[in-house]
N, C-alpha and C positions, 0 to 999 in steps of 0.2 A: 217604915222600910218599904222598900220598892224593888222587884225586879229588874226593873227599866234602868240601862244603865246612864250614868250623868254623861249627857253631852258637852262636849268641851268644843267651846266656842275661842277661834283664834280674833283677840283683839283686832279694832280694824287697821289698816294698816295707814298712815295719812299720806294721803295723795302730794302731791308737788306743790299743791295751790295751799295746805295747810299747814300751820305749822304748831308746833310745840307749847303747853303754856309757859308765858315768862320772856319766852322767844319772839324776840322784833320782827314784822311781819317781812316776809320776800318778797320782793318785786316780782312780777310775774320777767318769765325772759325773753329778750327781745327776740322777735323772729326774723331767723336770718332773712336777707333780701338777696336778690338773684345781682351775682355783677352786673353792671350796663355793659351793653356791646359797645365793643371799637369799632371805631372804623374801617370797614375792610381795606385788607391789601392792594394797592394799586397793581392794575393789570400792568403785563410786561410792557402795553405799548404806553402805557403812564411812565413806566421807569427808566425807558428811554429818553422819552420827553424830557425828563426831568433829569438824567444827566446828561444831556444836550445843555438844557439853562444852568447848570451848575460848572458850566466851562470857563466864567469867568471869577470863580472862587476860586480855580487851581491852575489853571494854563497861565500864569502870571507870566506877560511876553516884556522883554526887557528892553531900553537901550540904553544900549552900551555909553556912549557919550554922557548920555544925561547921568547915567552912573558911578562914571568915573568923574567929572564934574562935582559933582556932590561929596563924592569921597573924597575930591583933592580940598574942598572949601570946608568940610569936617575936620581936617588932619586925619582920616583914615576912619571917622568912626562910622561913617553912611556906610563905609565896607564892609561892617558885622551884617547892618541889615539887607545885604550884598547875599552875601553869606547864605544868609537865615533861606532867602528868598529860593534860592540855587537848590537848598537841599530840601527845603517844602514840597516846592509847585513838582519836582521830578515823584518826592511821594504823593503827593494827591494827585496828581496827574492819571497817574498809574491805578488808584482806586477806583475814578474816574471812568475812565475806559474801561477796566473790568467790570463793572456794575452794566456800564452801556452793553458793551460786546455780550456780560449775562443777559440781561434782558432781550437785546432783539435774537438769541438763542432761544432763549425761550418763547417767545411770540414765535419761530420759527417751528419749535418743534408741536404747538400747539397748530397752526396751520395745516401741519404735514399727518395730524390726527385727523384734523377735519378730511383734509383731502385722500386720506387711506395710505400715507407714502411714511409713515415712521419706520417700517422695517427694511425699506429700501435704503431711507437716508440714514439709517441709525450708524453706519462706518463713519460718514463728515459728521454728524454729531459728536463721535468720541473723538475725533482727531481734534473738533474745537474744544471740546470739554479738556483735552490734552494739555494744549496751549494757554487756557483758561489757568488751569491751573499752574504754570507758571507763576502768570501775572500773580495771583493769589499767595503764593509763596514768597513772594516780592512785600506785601503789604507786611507778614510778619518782619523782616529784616528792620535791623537797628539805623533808622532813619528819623530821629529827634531832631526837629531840626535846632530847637531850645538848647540840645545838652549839647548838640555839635559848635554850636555857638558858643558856648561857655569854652567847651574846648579849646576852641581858636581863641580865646581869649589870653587862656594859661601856656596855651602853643602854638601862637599865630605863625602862620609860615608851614608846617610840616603838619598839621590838621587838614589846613586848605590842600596841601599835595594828598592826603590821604583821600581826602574828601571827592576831590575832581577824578581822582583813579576810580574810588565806589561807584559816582554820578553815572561816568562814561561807559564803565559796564551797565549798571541800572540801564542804560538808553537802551543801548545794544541789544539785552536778553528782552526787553520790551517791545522794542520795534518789532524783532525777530519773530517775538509770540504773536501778537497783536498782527502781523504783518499775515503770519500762517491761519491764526484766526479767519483774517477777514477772505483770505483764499478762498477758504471752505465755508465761507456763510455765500461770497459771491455766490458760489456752485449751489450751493441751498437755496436760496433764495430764487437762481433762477429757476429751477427745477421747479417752485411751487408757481412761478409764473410772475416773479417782480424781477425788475433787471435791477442789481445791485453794484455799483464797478466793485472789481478788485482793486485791493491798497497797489502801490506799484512795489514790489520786492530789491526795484534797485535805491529805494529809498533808506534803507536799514545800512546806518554807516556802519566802517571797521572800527576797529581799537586805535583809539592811542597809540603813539611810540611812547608809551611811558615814563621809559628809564631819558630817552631822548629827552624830553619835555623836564624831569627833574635834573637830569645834567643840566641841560639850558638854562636852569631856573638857579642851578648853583651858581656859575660861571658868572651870569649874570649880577649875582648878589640882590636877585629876587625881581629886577627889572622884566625878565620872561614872564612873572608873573600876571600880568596886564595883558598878556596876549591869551595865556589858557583862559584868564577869567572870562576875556572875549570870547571863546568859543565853546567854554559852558555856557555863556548866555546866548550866541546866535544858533548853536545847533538844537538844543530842545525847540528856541523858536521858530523853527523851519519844521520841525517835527509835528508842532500843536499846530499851525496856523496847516499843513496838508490833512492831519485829523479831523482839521473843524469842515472841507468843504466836502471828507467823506462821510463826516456825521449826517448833514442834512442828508445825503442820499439815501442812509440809513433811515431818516424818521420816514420821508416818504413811503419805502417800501415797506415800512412798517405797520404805518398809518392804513394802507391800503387793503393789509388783512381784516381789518375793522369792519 
């Protein structure tokens, strides 16, 4: 007998590397790895650039002859992809120039850091940032151009009137933004020291006579129709081919902050 009392020893514990008798041995675990970096973000005067070359994925410029041609040598069916066309190039168009006009805003407002002028310009920033958002608001609307097509399939005639009424607003509130936009960058821009033109504001057509245009197209028994399809397709294309000679002027000035 002993005074000394029993020490009680806790069994060892088995570490992660050990395992159990009877028990299949563990692989040890893999050690995570660090994700690879991306590519960094292209700078704003990259993302200009780049929707400058991406003008000929969305600005589809039409003619009209050649179109109607084809449609009468189809029996109407070059007319769906008529159709398809119309309601496309007006949405991409529109994403188009909003990513441009985002971009050289932001190349502008980084400029105007460097130079010490952000809280003087920060009023034309929000009025563009105003406009901006328009355009943006525009990109969520229902502009399929796939399901409007099927549409016109199952309701050819009274789709295309619905269609040409949406288009011809779409222009309108575009020009308008886009138009206010480029106001307030000219005024930025020169302020940091590049000369930018201003868009010209008498460029931004009216509205349709609408109910005009579907009466006509009744009376008719759809003969009218050949004429609005004509001026869905010649007015965006006076619209994009004045866009593209103030897009260069844009990369220049932009380029220049570099």
């Amino acid at each position: 007998m002993t005074d000394k009392p029993h020490e009680t020893r806790e069994p060892p514990q088995p570490t992660p590397a050990t395992t159990q008798p009877g028990q299949p041995a563990r692989a040890p675990a893999m050690p995570r790895l660090a994700p690879a970096p991306g590519p960094p973000p292209p700078s704003a005067a990259e993302r200009v650039r780049l929707a400058v070359q991406r003008r000929d994925e969305s600005d589809y410029m039409f003619n009209y002859w050649t179109a109607l041609g084809w449609t009468i040598l189809t029996l109407g069916i070059y007319g769906f992809y008529v159709f398809y066309q119309l309601v496309r190039r007006m949405r991409d168009h529109n994403a188009r120039r909003l990513e441009l006009l985002d971009a050289a805003t932001t190349a502008a407002w980084e400029q105007a850091g460097r130079q010490g002028l952000q809280q003087e310009l920060t009023p034309s920033f929000q009025r563009v940032a105003s406009q901006l958002a328009v355009m943006r608001q525009m990109t969520s609307e229902f502009r399929e151009p796939f399901i409007w097509v099927a549409l016109a399939v199952v309701a050819q005639g009274i789709i295309q009137i619905v269609a040409f009424v949406l288009l011809d607003q779409d222009l309108i509130r575009h020009q308008q933004a886009e138009s206010a936009a480029g106001q307030e960058l000219s005024l930025i821009y020169g302020r940091l020291g590049q000369h930018l033109p201003a868009p010209d504001p008498g460029q931004v057509k009216g509205p349709d006579n609408y109910v005009g245009r579907i009466v006509a197209a009744i009376f008719t028994l759809g003969i009218y129709m050949f004429w609005w399809y004509h001026d869905q397709m010649e007015q965006p294309n006076k619209h994009f081919a004045s866009n593209w000679a103030h897009e260069e002027e844009l990369v220049t000035a932009v380029e220049k902050f570099s």
